[in-house]
C-alpha positions as CSV (number, residue, x, y, z in Angstrom):
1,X,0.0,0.0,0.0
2,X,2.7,2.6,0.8
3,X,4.6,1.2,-2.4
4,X,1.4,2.7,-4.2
5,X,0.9,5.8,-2.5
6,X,4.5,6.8,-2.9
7,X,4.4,6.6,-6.7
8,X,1.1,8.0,-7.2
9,X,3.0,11.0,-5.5
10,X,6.3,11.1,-7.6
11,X,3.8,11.1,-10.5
12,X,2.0,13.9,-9.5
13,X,5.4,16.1,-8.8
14,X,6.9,14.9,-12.4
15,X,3.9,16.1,-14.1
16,X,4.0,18.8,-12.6
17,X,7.9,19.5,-13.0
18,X,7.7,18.6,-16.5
19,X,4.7,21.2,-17.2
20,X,6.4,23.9,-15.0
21,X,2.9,24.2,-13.6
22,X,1.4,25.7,-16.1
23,X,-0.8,24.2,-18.7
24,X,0.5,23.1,-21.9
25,X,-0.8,26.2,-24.6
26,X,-4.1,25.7,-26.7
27,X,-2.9,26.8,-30.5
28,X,-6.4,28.0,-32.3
29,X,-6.0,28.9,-35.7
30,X,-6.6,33.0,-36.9
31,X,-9.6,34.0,-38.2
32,X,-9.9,36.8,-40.3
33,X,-12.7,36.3,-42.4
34,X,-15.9,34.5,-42.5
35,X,-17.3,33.8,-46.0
36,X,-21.2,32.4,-46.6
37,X,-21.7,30.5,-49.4
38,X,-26.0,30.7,-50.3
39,X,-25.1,28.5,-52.7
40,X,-23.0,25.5,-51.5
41,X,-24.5,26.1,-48.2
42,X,-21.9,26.4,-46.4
43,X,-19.9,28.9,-43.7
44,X,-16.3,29.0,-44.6
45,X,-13.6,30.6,-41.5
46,X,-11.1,31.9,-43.8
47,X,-7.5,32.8,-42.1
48,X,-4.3,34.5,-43.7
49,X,-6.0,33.6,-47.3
50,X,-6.9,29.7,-46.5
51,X,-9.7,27.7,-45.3
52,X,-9.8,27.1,-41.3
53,X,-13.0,25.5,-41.0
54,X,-15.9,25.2,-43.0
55,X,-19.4,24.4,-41.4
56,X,-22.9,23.6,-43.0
57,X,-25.2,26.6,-43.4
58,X,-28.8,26.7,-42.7
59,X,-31.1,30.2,-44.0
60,X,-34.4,31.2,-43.8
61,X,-37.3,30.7,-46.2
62,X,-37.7,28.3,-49.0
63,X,-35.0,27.9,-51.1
64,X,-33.0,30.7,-48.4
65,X,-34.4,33.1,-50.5
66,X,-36.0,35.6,-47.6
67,X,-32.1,34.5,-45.5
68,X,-29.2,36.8,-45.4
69,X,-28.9,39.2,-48.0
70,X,-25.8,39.1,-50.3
71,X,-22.9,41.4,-49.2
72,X,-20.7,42.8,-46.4
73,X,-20.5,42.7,-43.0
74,X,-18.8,42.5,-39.6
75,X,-19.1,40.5,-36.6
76,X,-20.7,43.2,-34.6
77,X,-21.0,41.6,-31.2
78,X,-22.2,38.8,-29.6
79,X,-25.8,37.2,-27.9
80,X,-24.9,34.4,-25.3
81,X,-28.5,34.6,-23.9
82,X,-29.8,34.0,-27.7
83,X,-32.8,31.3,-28.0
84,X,-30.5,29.9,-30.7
85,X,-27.9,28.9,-28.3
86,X,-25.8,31.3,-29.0
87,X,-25.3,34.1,-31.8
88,X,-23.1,36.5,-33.1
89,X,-24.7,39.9,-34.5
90,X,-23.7,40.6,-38.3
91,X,-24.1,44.5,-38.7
92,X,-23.8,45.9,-42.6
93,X,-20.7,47.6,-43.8
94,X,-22.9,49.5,-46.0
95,X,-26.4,50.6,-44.0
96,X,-28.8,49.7,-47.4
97,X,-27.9,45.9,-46.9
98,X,-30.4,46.2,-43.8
99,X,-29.6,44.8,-39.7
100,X,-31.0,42.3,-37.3
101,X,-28.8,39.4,-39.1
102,X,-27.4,36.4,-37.2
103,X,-25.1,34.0,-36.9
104,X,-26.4,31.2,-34.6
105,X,-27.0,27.6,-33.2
106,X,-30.5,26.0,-33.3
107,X,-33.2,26.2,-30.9
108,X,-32.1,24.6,-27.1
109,X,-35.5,23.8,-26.3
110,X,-35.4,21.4,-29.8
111,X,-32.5,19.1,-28.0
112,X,-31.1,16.1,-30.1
113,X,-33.9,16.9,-32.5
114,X,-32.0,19.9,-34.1
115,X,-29.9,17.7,-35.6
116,X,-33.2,17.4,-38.1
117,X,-32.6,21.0,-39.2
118,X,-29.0,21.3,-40.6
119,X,-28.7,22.0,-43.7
120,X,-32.3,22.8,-44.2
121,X,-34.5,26.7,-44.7
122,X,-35.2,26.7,-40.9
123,X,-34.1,30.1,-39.9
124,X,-36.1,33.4,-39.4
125,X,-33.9,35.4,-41.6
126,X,-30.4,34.6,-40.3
127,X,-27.6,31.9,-41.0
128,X,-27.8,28.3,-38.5
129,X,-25.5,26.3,-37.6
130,X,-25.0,23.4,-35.2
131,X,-24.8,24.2,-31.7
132,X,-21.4,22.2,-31.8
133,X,-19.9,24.3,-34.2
134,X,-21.2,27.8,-32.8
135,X,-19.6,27.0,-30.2
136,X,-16.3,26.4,-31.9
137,X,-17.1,29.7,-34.3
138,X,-18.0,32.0,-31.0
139,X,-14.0,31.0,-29.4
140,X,-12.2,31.1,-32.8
141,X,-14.1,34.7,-34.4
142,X,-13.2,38.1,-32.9
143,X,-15.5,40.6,-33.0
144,X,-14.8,43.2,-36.2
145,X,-14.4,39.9,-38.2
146,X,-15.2,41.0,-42.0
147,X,-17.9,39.1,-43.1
148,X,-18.9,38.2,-47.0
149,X,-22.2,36.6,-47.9
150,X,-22.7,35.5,-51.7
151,X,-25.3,34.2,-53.6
């Protein structure tokens, strides 16, 4: 028994030795541009001119025709209390592409049944994701983040 206990402890003080006692950094990758892609359906993280991530997009209407509107914008800020699990506010670079556009996860309430809506027109005029990969989106994109939207 005091065999066990002794190495248990030696353990602990190597790991700790060996990490200085300080844990090991997380690398993320830079993001400096989102892209949306209406057609392909899909949310691209862009970073120093090359694909970081890429996620699959759900808009609003049939067809994502009454979705986000082609065009430029920035990550404006963000909504942790959204009913869409989380969101990050788009505003317009130029003020005649309109507001209120988001960036979000599906309804909490849904559960294990949101699964049913990726990829599909769910949204009320905004761009879904997965609640798994907002929340991977929210910690890699920093506020100001350009953001393109094409057809």
């Amino acid at each position: 028994m005091t065999i066990l206990c002794c190495s248990v402890a030696l353990a602990n003080t190597r790991a700790f030795d060996d990490n200085a006692g300080w844990p090991r950094p997380i690398l993320a990758p830079r993001v400096d541009k989102l892209v949306v892609d209406k057609t392909r359906r899909r949310l691209i993280l862009m970073g120093r001119k090359r694909v970081v991530r890429s996620y699959r997009a759900s808009f609003g209407g049939a067809g994502g025709a009454n979705s986000a509107p082609v065009g430029r914008y920035i990550v404006a800020g963000r909504n942790p209390k959204s009913p869409f699990h989380l969101a990050l506010r788009l505003a317009p670079v130029v003020a005649a592409q309109g507001g209120g556009l988001q960036l979000h996860g599906t309804p909490d309430w849904l559960g294990p049944l949101a699964a049913a809506l990726h990829g599909s027109d769910w949204t009320p005029g905004g761009i879904g994701v997965a609640n798994d990969d907002i929340e991977e989106i929210w910690n890699l994109v920093p506020d100001g983040t350009p953001v393109a939207i094409k057809p």
